[in-house]
N, C-alpha and C positions, 0 to 999 in steps of 0.2 A: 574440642577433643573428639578425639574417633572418627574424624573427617579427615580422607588422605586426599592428595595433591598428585596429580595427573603428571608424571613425570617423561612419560611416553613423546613419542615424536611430532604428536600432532597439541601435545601442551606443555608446558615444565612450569616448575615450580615457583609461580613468583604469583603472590596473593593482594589483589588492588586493596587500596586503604578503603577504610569504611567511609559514607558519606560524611560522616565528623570528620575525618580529616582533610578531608577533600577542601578547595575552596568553595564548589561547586558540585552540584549532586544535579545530571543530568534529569535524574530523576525524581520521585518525593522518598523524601528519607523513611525510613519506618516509624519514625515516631509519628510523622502525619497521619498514621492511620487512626489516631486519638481525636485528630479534630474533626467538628463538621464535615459534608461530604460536600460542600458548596467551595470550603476553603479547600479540601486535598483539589478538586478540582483546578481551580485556581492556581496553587504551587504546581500543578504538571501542566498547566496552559503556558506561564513562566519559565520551567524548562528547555517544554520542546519548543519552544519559541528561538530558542539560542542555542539550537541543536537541529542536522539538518535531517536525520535517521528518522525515521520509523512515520510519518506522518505523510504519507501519500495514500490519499481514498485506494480501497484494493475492490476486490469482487464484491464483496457482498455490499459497500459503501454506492458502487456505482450502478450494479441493479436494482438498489429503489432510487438510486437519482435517476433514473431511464422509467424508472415504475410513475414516477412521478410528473416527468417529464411528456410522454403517453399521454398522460390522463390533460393535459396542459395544453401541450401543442402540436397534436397527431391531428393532422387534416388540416391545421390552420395554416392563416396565410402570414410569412413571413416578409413584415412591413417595411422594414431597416435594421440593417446591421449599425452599430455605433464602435468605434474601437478609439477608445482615449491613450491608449498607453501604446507608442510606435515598438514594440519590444513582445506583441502579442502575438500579431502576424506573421509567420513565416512563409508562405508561400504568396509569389507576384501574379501567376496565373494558375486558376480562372478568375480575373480581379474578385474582389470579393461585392460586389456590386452586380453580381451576375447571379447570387440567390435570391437578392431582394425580388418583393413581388411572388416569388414560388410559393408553394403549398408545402409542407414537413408530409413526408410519405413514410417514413419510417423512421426508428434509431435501434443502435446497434451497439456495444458493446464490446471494442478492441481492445485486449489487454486490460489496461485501466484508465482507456480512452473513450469518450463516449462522443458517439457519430451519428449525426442528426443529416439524413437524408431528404434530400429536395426532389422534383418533381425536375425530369431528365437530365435523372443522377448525378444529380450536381450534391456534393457531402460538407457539412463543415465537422471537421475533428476540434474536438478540445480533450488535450492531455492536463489535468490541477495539478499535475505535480506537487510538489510539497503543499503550501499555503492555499492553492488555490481554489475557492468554495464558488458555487450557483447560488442563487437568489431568485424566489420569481417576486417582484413587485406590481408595481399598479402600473398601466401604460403611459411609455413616454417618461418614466421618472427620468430624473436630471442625473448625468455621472462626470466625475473630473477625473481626470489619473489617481488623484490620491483616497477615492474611494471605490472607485470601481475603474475593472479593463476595459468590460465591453459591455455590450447590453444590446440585445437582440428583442426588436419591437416585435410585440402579434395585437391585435384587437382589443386581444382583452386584458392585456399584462405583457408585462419585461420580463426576459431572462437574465438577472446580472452574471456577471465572472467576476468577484475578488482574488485579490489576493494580497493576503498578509505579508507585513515586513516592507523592506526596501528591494530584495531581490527579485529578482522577474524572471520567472522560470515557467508560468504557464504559457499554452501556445496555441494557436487558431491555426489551422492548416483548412483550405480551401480545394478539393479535388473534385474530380468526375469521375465514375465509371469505376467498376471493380479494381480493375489497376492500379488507380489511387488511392484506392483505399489498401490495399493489400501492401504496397510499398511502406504504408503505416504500422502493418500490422508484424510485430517481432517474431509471428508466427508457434506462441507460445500452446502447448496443449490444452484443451480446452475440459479443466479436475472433474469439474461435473459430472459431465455424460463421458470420459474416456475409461473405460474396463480394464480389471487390472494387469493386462498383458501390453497394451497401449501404454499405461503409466508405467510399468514395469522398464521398457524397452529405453520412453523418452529420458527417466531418473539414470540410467545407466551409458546411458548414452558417450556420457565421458565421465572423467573420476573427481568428481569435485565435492567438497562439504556438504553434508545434508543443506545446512542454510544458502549457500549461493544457488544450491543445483532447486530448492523451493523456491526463490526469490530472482529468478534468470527469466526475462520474460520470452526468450527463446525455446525456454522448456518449457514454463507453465505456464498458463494466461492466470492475468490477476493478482496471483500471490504476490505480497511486498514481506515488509517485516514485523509489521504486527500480527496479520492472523498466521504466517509461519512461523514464528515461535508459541502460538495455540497449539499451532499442527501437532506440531515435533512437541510439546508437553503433552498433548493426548495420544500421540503414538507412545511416547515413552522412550526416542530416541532424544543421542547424541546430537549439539547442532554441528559438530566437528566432526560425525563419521561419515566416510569416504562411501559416497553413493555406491560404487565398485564392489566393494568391503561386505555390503548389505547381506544377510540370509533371508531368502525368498519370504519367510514366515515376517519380517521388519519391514519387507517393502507391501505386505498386505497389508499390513496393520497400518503403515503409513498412507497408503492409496485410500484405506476405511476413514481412518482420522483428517484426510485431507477433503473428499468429500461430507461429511458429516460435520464439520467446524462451517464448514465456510457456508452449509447448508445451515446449518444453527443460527450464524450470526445475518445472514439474509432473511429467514423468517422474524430474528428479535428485531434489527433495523427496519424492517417494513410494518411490525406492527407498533414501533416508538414512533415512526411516523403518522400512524393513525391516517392514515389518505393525507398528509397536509404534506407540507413541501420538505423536505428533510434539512434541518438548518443545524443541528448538533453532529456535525462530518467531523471525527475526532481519534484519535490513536487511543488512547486513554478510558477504557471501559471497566466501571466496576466490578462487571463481570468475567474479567478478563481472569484466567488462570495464574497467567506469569506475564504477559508483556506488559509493561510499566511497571512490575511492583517488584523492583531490587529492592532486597530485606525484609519482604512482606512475606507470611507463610503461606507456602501450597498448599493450596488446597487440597488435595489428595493425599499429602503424608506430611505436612507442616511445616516441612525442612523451610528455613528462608530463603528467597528465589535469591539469585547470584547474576552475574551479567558478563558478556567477554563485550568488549569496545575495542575496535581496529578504524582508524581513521574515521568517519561521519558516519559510523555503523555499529547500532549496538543492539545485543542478543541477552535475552530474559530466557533461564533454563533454571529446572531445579537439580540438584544437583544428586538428592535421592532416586529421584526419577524416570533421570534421562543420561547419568553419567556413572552409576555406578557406587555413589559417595564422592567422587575425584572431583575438586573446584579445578576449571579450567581458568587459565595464567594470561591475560591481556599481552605482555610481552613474546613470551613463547610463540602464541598461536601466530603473531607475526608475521613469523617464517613462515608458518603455512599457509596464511591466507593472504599475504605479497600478491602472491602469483594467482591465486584464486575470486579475488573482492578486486571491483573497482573500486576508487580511492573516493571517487565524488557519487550521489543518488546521480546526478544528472550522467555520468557515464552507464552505470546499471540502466538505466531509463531507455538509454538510448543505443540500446544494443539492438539491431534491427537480425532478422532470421538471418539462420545459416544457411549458405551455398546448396543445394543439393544435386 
């Protein structure tokens, strides 16, 4: 009661059924919040397991993998590449046998690609896409396809690549020289250090959903879907309002909350890693405001978080918050984000820069 329905052009009026009714609850229902925090874990591991949205490492997941990575294998010598899985590889030249032997001179941080540079400029990119986790183990450990992709020897330890499931969506790209890597690179702005005249101009750029226009790697470096629906609950926005639409006073607050999340959740993952190698890379944080916890109360006013789902994409908002009171309609928004959302993560992924 006293909760209205978004009837406007950009949602109408049709209200998903509660996780009870569902067959499946993409995510843990609210009564999980009663059990241990080993088992809520578990129930959202089960989910997003059979869901393809929201679980690709974003910024702040891939600068302490880089943090950690540094401390590892910056100066070393890179011994042997190993790749078990024919479906990692995507580039034929510069064969991949032409970094073995090199020194690691640096890594870098495209997007939500991490790029491990050789000694003349020779790069290996790796994008985890969904499933796909690093490992450092001991030297020389043994990999098959069905445990690990690849595994990159040094002296003193392996680098592994997993990746969960049956699907094969991560990818090794082999390049030289700024050009190669730039052709990687979607060209997205870079939230951190960009001032809010740079963010202002890139969000505005064209008229698209708060959520695509945060989660477009053409626009932003990094953001996926978990830490922007942090974002946009700590801005206090809409995820359906039309970036265009914005008043100057919305796009600060959101340029503030977009720097300041993603700066939060990179100081909390590098101090949960303690200097060790980060092995809990996860969608799913208990400290999380609203992404993961449809039915759970917000933190900030209690209301129960609410969720819109359009094909392999789903959005955690409160609906006190960020909408007004209005529950926005899985059907409705349809129409509008048709023409807005790609249909698969792997199309959003692979959206490389625009023309200029």
């Amino acid at each position: 009661m006293g909760k209205t329905v978004d009837r406007s052009p950009e949602a109408t009026a049709l209200i998903r059924p509660t996780p009870d009714d569902l067959p499946f609850s993409p995510h843990m229902p609210p009564t999980a919040g009663d059990l241990p925090r080993s088992q809520q874990q578990l129930l959202y591991a089960c989910a997003t397991s059979c869901q393809d949205g929201g679980i690709v490492p974003e910024l702040p997941d891939i600068v302490v993998y880089i943090e950690a990575l540094e401390a590892r294998i910056l100066n070393q010598r890179l011994e042997r590449v190993r790749v078990a899985s024919p479906f990692l590889l995507r580039t034929a030249t510069p064969p991949l046998q032409c970094v073995e032997g090199r020194s690691v001179s640096e890594l870098r941080r495209i997007g939500k690609r991490i790029a491990i540079g050789l000694e003349d400029d020779f790069w290996l990119v790796l994008h985890l896409m969904i499933a796909g986790r690093l490992h450092w183990s001991k030297p020389g450990v043994s990999i098959t396809p069905k445990r690990a992709l690849a595994a990159m020897d040094f002296a003193h330890g392996s680098l592994l690549l997993t990746e969960a499931g049956t699907q094969r969506r991560a990818s090794l790209h082999v390049v030289q020289g700024e050009d190669g890597l730039q052709a990687l690179d979607p060209g997205g702005l870079e939230v951190l250090t960009a001032d809010l005249e740079s963010f202002a101009a890139r969000l505005t750029s064209a008229n698209h959903t708060l959520k695509r226009a945060m989660t477009d790697p053409r626009l932003f470096s990094g953001v996926g879907n978990s830490y922007s629906d942090e974002i946009l609950h700590r801005a206090q926005l809409s995820p359906v309002s039309l970036t265009q639409r914005l008043a100057g006073d919305d796009i600060a607050r959101l340029h503030a909350a977009t720097q300041t999340v993603l700066s939060e959740w990179t100081d909390r993952l590098r101090a949960e890693a303690h200097s060790g190698f980060p092995e809990n890379v996860t969608a799913f944080r208990e400290e999380m405001a609203v992404h993961g916890k449809y039915g759970q109360p917000c933190p900030r006013c209690g209301t129960k978080v609410q969720r819109i789902r359009y094909a392999n994409n789903e959005t955690n908002y409160c609906p006190t918050c960020q909408t007004g009171g209005k529950l926005l309609a899985d059907r409705g928004l349809s129409r509008l984000m048709k023409q807005d959302w790609p249909r698969t993560l792997e199309e959003l992924e692979s959206l490389i820069r625009k023309s200029t």
